[in-house]
N, C-alpha and C positions, 0 to 999 in steps of 0.2 A: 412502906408507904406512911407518910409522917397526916394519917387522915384516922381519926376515931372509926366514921362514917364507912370507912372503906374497910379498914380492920372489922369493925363489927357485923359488914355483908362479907366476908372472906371467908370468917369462921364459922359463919351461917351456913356458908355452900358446903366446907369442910365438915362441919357436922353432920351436913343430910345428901351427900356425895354417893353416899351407898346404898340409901334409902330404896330408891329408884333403880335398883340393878333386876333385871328381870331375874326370874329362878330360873336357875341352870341344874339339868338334871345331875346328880350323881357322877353318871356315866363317863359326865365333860365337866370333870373339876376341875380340872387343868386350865380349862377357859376361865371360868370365873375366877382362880388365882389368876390368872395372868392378866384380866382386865382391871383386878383389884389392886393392882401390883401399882399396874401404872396410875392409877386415878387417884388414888394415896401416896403418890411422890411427892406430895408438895407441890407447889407453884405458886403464883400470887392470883390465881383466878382473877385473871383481869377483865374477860369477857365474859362469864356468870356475871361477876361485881357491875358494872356496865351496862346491860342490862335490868339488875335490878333496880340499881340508880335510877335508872331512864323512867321504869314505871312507876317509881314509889316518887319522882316529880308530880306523876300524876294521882299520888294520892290513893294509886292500886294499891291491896292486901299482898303484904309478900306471901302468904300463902299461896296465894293465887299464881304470882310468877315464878314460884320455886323451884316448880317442876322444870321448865321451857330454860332458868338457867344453870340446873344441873345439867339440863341435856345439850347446854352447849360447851359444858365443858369436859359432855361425856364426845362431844365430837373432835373439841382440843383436842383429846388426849390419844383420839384414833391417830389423828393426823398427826402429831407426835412420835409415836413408838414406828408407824409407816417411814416418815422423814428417818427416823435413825436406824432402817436395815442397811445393809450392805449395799444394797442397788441405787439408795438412794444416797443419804449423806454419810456414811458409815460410821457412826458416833458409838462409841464404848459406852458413854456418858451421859445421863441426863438428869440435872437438878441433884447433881453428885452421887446420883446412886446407878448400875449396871443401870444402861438400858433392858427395854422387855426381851429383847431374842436373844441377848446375851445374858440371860435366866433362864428363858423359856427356850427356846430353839425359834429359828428364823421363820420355823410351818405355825406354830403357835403362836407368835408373834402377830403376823397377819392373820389370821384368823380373830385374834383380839381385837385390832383392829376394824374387823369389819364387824364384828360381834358390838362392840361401844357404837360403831356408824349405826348400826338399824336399831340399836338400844333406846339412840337418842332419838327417833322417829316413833318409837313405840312409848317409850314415855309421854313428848307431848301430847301424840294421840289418844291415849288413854287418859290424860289427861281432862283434853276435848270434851272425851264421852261425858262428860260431869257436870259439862253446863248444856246439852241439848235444848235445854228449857229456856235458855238465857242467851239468845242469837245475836243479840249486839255483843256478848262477851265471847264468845264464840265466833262472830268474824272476825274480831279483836285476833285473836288466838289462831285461826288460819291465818290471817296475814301474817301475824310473827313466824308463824313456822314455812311457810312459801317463803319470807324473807332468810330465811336461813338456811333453808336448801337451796336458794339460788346462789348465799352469798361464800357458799362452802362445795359447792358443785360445778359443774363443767364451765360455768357462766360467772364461776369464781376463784375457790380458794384452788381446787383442781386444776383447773386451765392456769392457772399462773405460777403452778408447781411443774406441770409440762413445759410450762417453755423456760421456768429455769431448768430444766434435766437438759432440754436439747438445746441449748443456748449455751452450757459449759463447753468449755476451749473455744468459742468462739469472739470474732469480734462482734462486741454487742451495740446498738445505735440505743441514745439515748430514747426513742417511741418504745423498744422493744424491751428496756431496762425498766421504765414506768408502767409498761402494759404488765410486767413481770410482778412486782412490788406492788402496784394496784389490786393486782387479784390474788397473790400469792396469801398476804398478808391483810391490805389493807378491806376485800370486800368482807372476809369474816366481822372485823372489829365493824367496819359499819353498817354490817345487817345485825349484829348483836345489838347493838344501840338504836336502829331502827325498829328492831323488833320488841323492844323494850318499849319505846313510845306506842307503838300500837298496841302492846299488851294491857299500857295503861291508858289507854284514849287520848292519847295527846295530841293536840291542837296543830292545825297545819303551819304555824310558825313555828311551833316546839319541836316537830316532826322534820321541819328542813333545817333547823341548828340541829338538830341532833346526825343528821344526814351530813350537814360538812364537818360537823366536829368528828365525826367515825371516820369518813374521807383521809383528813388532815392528821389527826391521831396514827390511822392506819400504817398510810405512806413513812412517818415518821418512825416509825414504832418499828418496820423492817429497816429504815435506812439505821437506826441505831444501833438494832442487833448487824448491821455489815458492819458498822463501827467498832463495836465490841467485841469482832472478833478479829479486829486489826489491834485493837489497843489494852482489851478488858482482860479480869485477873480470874485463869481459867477455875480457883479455888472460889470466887465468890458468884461465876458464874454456874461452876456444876458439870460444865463440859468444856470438850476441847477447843481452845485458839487457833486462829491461823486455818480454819476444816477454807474456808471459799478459797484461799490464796490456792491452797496444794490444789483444789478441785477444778481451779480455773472458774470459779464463776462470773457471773454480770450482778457485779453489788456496785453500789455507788463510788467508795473509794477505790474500787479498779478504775473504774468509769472517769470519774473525778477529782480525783486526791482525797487525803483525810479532812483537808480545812474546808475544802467548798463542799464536802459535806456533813462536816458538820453544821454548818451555815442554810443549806440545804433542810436537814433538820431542826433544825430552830425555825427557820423559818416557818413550812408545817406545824409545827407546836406551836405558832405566836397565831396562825391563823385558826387552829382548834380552842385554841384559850377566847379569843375574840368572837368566836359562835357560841361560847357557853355566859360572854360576860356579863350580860342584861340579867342572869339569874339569881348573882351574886353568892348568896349561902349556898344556896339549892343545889347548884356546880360544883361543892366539894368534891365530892369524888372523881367528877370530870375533871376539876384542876389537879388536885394531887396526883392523876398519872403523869400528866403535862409533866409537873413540879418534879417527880422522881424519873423522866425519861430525860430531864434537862440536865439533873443530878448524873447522871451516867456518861456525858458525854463532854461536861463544863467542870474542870473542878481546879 
């Protein structure tokens, strides 16, 4: 990401990534390497980064938000090591290293998984316990994390991770391709960024650009990864090419062709770029994703 701003909230999360890992007995050290394993793979924490942006618009203490986006990227990384068992997209690979069950075994694997899910629900909340005293920062703080279990749960990322399982080899209608990509992908990225504005009290205009720029971002942000793995270089992505072709799934270029969607995708980015542009500086970090998701799919 060619952003200071973004690099210097990346290494932030990567510094206190572990911080927040509840103590695991002895007994199950196995879990805590295996959840470590994965949460130190690298990535570009783009939904931590995203969130923090959203509230330090608002002039919040990142101390204050630190906690709420490690734990969402202690949820990324549930929904990660899940997406690459066997049952689901069967990935050897992620961010170039073994994925987790292909370490750990596939029992341990999910167990990780669910272990990081409730991790991330008990860091916020403990978090919470900190301001009883301080009830406008504290519904602050509920609403971010309501937004985040709804935008990662049955009513999100969940639900749109079932209907792409049962929507593979079939023919898919363009409602059921966007219902798919809407919540697979896109409600994570924008309840992260909703939930950021609420963390920092941000104003009910701030609060709906940041609602369609996570919308617009979202949608994009999946139809690119369908992109990249028609066209991208499995070496500077970390995993295998071609996984939706062999799988049969409902990504846009099955759906579409490569060009209308790429065109598709840009579009989306021109209208995420357009909800952040009245902010000018302040949107760094929201344009440089723009900037390097355009970089991926234009060159």
């Amino acid at each position: 990401m060619n952003s200071p701003e973004f690099n210097r909230l990346r290494n932030l999360v990567n510094e206190h990534i572990l911080d927040y890992m509840p103590v695991i007995d002895q007994k199950c050290s196995t879990l805590y390497d295996s959840m470590r394993y994965s949460l130190t793979a690298g990535g570009k924490r783009i939904r931590p980064v995203l969130m923090l942006a959203a509230a330090l618009m608002c002039k919040e203490k990142e101390e204050i938000i630190l906690p709420f986006a490690c734990a969402a990227e202690y949820i990324q990384t549930y929904s990660l090591i899940h997406d690459d068992l066997p049952a689901m997209d069967n990935d050897d690979y992620r961010r170039g290293m073994l994925t987790n069950h292909k370490v750990y075994g596939e029992d341990i694997a999910i167990l990780a998984g669910d272990g990081l899910l409730s991790a991330a629900y008990e860091i916020m909340t403990k978090h919470m316990l900190l301001f009883m005293d301080d009830p406008e920062r504290l519904k602050r703080m509920t609403r971010a994390a309501f937004e985040l279990s709804k935008g990662t749960g049955v009513r999100g990322m969940v639900a749109g991770q079932v209907a792409d399982v049962e929507n593979e080899g079939k023919a898919c209608s363009e409602e059921m391709l966007t219902f798919i990509h809407a919540n697979k992908t896109a409600a994570f990225i924008k309840s992260v960024t909703l939930a950021g504005g609420y963390l920092g009290g941000a104003d009910e205009q701030l609060q709906n650009d940041l609602k369609t720029y996570g919308e617009h971002l979202g949608l994009a942000f999946q139809i690119v990864d369908d992109i990249l793995d028609v066209i991208g270089d499995e070496k500077k992505l970390g995993k295998k090419t071609h996984v939706d072709e062999q799988l049969d799934k409902a990504t846009y270029p099955a759906l579409y062709g490569l060009d209308k969607s790429i065109d598709i995708a840009m579009s989306h980015l021109a209208k995420a770029r357009d909800a952040m542009e009245k902010y000018y500086d302040e949107a760094e970090v929201f344009n440089c994703i723009i900037d390097f998701l355009e970089s991926e799919i234009i060159r």
